[in-house]
NUGU-808946 format. One record per residue (C-alpha): x, y, z; residue in three letters; residue number from 1. Coordinates in nm, 2 decimals. Last residue first. Layout:
N
px	py	pz	residuo	num
X	Y	Z	ALA	NUM
...
// end
This chain:
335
px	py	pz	residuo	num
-1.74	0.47	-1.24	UNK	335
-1.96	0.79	-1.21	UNK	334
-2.00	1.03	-1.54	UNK	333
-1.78	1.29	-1.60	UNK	332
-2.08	1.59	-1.69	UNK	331
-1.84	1.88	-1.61	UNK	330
-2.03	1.90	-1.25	UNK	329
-1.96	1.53	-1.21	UNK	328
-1.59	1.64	-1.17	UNK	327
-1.60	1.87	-0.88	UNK	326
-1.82	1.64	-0.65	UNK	325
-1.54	1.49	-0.55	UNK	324
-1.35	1.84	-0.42	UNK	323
-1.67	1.98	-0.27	UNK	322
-1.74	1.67	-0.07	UNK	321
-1.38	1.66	0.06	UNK	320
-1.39	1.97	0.14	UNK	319
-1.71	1.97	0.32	UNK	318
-1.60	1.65	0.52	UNK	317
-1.24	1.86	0.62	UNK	316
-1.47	2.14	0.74	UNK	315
-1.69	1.93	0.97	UNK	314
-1.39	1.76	1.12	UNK	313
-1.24	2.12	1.18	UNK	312
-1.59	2.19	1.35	UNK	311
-1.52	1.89	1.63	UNK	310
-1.17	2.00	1.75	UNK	309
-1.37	2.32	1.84	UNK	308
-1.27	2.69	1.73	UNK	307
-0.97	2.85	1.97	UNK	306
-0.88	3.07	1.64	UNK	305
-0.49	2.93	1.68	UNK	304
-0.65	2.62	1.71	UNK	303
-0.87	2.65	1.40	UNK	302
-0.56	2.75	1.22	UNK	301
-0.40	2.43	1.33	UNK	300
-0.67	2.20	1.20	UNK	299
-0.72	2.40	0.86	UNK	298
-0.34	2.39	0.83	UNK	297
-0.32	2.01	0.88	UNK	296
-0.59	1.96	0.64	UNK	295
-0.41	2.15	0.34	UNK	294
-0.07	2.01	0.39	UNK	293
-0.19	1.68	0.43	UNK	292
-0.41	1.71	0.12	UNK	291
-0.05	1.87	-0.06	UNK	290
0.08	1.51	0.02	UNK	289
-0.16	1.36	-0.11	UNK	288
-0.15	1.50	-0.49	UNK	287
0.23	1.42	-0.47	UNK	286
0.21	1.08	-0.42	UNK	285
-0.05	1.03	-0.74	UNK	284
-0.35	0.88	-0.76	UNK	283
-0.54	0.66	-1.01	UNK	282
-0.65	0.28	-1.10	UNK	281
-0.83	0.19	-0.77	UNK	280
-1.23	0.26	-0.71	UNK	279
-1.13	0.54	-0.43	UNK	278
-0.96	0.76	-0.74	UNK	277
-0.69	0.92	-0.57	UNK	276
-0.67	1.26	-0.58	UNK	275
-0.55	1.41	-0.27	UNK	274
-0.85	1.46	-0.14	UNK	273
-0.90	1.09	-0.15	UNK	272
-0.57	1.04	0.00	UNK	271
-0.67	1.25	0.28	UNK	270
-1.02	1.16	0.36	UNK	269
-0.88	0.80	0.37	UNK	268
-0.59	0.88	0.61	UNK	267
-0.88	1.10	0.86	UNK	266
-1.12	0.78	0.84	UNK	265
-0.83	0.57	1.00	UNK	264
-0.64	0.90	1.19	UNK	263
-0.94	0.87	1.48	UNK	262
-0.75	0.56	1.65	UNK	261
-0.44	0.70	1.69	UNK	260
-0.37	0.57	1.99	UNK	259
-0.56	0.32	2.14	UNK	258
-0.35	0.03	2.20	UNK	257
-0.06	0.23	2.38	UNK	256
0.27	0.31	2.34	UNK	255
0.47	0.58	2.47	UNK	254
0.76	0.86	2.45	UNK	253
0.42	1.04	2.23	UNK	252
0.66	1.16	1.95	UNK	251
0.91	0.84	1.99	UNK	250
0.61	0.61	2.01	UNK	249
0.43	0.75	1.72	UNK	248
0.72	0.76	1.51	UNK	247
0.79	0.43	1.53	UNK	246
0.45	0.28	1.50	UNK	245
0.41	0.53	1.12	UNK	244
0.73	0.30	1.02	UNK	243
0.53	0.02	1.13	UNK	242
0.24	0.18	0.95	UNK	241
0.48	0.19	0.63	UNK	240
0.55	-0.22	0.65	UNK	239
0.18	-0.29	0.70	UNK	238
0.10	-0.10	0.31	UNK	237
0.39	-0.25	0.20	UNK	236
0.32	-0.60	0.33	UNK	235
-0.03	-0.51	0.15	UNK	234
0.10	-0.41	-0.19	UNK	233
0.37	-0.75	-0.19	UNK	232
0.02	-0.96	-0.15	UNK	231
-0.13	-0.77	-0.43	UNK	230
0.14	-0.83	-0.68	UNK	229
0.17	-1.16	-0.61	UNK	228
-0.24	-1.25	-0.64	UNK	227
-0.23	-1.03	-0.99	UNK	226
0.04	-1.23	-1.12	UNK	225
0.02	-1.04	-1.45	UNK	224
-0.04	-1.23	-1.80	UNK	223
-0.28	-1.01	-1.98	UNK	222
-0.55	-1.20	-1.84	UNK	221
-0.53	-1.10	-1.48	UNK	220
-0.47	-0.72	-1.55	UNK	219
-0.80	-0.75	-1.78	UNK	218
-0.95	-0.90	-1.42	UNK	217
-0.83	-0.65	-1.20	UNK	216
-0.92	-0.38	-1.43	UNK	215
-0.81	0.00	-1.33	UNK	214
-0.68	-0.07	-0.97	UNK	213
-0.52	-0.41	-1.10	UNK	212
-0.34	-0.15	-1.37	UNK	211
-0.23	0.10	-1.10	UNK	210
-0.04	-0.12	-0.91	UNK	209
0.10	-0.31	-1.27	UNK	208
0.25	0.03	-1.33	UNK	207
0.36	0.07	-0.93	UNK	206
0.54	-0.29	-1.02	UNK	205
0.68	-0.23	-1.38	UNK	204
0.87	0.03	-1.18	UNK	203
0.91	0.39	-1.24	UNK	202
0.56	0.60	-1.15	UNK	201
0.44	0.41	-0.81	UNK	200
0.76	0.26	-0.73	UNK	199
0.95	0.65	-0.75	UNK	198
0.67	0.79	-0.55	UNK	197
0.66	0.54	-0.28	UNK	196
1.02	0.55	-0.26	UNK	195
1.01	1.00	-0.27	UNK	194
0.72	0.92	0.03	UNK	193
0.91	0.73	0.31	UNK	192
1.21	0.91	0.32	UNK	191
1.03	1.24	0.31	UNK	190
0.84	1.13	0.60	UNK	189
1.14	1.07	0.78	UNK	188
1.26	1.38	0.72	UNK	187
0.93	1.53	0.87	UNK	186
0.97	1.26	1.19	UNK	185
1.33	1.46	1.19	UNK	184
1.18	1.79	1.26	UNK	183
1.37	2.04	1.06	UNK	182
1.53	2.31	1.21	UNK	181
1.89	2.22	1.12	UNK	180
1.81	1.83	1.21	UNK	179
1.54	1.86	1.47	UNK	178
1.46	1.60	1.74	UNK	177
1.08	1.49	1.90	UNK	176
0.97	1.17	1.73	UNK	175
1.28	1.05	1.59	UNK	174
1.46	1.20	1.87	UNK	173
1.28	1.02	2.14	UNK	172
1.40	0.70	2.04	UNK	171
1.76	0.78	2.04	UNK	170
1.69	0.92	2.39	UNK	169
1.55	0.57	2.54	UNK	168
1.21	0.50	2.59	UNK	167
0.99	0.58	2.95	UNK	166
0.64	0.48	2.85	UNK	165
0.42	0.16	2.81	UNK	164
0.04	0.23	2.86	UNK	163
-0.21	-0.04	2.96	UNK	162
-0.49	-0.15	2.79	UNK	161
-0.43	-0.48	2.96	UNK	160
-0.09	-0.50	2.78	UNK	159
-0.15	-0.86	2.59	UNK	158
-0.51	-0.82	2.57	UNK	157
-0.53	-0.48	2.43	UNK	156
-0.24	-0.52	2.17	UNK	155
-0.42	-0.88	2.08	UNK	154
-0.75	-0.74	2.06	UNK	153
-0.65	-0.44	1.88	UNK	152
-0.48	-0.65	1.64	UNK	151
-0.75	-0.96	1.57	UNK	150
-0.99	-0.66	1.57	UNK	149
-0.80	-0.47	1.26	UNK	148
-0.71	-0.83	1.12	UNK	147
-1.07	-0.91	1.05	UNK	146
-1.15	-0.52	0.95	UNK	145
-0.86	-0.59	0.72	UNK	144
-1.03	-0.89	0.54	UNK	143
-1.37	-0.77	0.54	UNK	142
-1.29	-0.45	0.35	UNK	141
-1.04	-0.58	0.12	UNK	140
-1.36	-0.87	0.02	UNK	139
-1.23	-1.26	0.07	UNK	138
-1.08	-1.39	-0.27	UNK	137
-0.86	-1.67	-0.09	UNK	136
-0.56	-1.60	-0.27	UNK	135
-0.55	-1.21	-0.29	UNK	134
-0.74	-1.10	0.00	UNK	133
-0.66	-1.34	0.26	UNK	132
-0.29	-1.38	0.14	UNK	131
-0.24	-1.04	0.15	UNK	130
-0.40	-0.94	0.47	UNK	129
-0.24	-1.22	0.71	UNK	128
0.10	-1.11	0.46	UNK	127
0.06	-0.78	0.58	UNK	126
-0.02	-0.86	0.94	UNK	125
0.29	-1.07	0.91	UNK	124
0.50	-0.75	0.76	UNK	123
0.32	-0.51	1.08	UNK	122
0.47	-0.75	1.33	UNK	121
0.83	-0.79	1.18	UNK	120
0.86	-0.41	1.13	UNK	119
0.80	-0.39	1.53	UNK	118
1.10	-0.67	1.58	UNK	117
1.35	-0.47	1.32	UNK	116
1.25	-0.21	1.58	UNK	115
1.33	-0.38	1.91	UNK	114
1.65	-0.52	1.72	UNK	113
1.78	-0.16	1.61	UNK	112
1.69	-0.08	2.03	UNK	111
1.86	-0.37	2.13	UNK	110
2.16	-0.31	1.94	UNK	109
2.20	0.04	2.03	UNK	108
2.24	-0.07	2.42	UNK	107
2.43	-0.35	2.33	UNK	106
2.70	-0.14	2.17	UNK	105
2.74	0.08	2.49	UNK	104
2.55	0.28	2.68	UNK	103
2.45	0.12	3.04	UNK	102
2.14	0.00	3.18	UNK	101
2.08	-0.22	2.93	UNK	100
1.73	-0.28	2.69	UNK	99
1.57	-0.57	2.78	UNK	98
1.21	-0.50	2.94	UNK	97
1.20	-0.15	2.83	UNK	96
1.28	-0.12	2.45	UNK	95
1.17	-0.49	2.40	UNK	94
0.77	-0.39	2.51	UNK	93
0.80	-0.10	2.39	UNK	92
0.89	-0.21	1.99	UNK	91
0.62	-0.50	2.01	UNK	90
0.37	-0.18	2.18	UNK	89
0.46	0.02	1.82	UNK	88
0.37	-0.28	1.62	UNK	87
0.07	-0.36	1.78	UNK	86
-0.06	0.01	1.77	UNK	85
0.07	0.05	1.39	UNK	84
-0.12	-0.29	1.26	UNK	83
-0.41	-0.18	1.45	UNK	82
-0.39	0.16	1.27	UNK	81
-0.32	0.06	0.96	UNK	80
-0.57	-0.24	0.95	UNK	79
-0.90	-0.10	0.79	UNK	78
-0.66	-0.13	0.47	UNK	77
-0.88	-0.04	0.17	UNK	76
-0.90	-0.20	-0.19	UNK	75
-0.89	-0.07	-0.56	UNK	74
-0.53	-0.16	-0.59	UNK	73
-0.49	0.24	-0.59	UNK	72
-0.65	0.22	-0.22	UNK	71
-0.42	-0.03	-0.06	UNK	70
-0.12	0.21	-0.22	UNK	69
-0.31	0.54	-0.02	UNK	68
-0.37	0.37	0.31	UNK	67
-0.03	0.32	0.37	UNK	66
0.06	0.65	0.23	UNK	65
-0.21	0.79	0.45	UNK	64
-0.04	0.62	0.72	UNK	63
0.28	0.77	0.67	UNK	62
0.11	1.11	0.65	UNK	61
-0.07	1.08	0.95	UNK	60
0.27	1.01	1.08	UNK	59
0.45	1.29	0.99	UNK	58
0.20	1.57	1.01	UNK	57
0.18	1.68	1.36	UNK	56
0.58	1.77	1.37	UNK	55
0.56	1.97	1.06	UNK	54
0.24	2.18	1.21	UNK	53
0.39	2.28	1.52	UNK	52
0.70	2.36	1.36	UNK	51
0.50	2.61	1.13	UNK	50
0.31	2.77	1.39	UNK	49
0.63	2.79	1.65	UNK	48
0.78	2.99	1.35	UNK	47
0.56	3.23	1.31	UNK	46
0.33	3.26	1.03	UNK	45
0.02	3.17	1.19	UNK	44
0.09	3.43	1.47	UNK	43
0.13	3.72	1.20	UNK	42
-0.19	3.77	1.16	UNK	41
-0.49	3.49	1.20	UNK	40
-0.80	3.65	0.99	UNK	39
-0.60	3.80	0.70	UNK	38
-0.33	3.51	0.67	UNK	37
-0.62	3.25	0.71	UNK	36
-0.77	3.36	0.43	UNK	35
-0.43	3.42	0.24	UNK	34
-0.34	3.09	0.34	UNK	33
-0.66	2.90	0.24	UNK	32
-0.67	3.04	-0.08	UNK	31
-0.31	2.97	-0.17	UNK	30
-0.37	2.55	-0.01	UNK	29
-0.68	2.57	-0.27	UNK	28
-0.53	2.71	-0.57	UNK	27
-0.27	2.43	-0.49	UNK	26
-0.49	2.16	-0.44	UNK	25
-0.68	2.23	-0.75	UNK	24
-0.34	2.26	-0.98	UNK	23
-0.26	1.96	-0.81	UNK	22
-0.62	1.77	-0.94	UNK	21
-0.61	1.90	-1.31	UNK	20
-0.57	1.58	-1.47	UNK	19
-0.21	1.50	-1.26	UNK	18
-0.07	1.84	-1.25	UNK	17
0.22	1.64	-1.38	UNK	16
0.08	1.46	-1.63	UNK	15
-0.06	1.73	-1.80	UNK	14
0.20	1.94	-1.80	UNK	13
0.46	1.64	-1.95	UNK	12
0.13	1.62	-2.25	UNK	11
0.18	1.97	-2.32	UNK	10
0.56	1.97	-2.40	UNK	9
0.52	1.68	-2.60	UNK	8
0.24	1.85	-2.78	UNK	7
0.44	2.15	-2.78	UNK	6
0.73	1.94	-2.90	UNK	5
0.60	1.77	-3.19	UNK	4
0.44	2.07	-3.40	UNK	3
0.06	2.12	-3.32	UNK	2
-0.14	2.20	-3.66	UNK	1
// end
């Protein structure tokens, strides 16, 4: 028989490999290297490699966080992009129509003011989606494809389809800038995924998250504002593509209605990689982020191998085929 603390010690292991799924990732993300390691040389190890690849991954990885809490509710946000677009041409717009000439205390204000003004945006669109889905009953999917086109069309109509460029230097750092090396969108990353992490596993909310995900209805019944606590999910959800907005602009220096448009499909094949179940109930931060890690090396492999945009697409579907098909091969029977 087991004494205490090996079973103790066993159950903290299980936990954190998260029912086998990081252990997966991470056999995967060694095999890939050494693969890639043998075929590429020394170029994907250089350091021009590995800052190309921590600048690309910040804001698909805010979005797939965004994406990600909609998901563990046992819903979808079709919206993230829209929501970031809109947000990011709100910021633009203030950053070059009333931002002074000169440096000085107005000159920060405004651009602190532009932003508060994007998070403004994506919070409404939030509580557009929240309330929709969560007092009036309408279908996740339904709901945030109505706001997705009521965004786009706004963003398109309102700026013609036109792009707004030209941002101050603060801006541009976020996007662009390095603190000891480190690209600061990649910090700001960080900053968005250790709070994610620490509400998902620490607060009575990320519990009650992950209890609508498993049994809306059983959450319902045992006394939980289910309709609260999904409106608050969805103003997160909008509130971390306005943060995804930001980045976009500063990386980009512009804003446009269109950009970023084939990240949508790319955040859900990412969280679901990652391990979160796409009925709701399961997932974990750190299971996603080692899916960005993975997809973002296939993609900038594949450049260094000059092999089409369209085959690393192709590979990321396989993966994510072979990775949910995983489990039904041990007999785990379909939700």
């Amino acid at each position: 028989m087991r004494n205490a603390p090996t079973l103790a010690l066993r159950g903290r292991l299980i936990r954190l490999a998260g029912s086998g799924t990081i252990v997966t990732l991470m056999l995967l993300l060694v095999a890939l290297w050494l693969v890639f390691a043998i075929t590429i040389g020394d170029r994907f190890f250089s350091v021009n490699t590995l800052q190309s690849m921590a600048f690309q991954m910040p804001e698909l990885g805010i979005l797939s966080l965004a994406m990600m809490l909609a998901l563990l509710s046992g819903g979808l946000n079709l919206s993230i992009i829209a929501t970031a677009n809109l947000s990011g041409l709100t910021i633009a717009f203030l950053l070059t129509h009333y931002i002074p000439g000169s440096q000085g205390i107005a000159w920060a204000g405004v651009q602190v003011l532009a932003i508060a003004a994007g998070f403004a945006v994506a919070a409404l669109v939030g509580l557009v989606n929240g309330f929709v889905i969560a007092y009036l009953g309408v279908s996740p999917i339904l709901a945030t494809l109505g706001t997705m086109t009521l965004c786009k069309g706004l963003a398109i109509g309102l700026t013609r389809g036109n792009v707004i460029s030209g941002f101050p230097e603060p801006i541009v750092f976020i996007g662009n800038g390095t603190v000891f090396g480190v690209p600061f969108a990649l910090i700001v990353l960080a900053l968005c995924a250790l709070p994610v992490a620490l509400m998902l596993n620490a607060t009575p909310f990320g519990a009650r998250v992950y209890m609508i995900g498993s049994n809306e209805k059983a959450t319902r019944y045992s006394g939980v504002d289910t309709r609260a606590v999904l409106l608050k999910l969805y103003v997160l959800s909008s509130l971390l593509a306005g943060v995804a907005a930001v980045v976009m602009l500063a990386r980009f220096n512009s804003a446009n209605a269109a950009y970023g448009e084939s990240y949508l499909l790319v955040t859900i094949l990412a969280a679901v990689l990652g391990g979160v179940d796409p009925f709701g109930g399961f997932g974990k931060v750190g299971g996603l982020l080692l899916a960005l890690i993975i997809l973002q090396m296939i993609s900038s492999a594949f450049n260094l191998l000059n092999l089409s945009q369209f085959l690393t697409l192709a590979i990321w579907g396989g993966i994510l085929i072979a990775v949910a098909a995983v489990p039904h091969l041990g007999g785990k029977a379909p939700r």
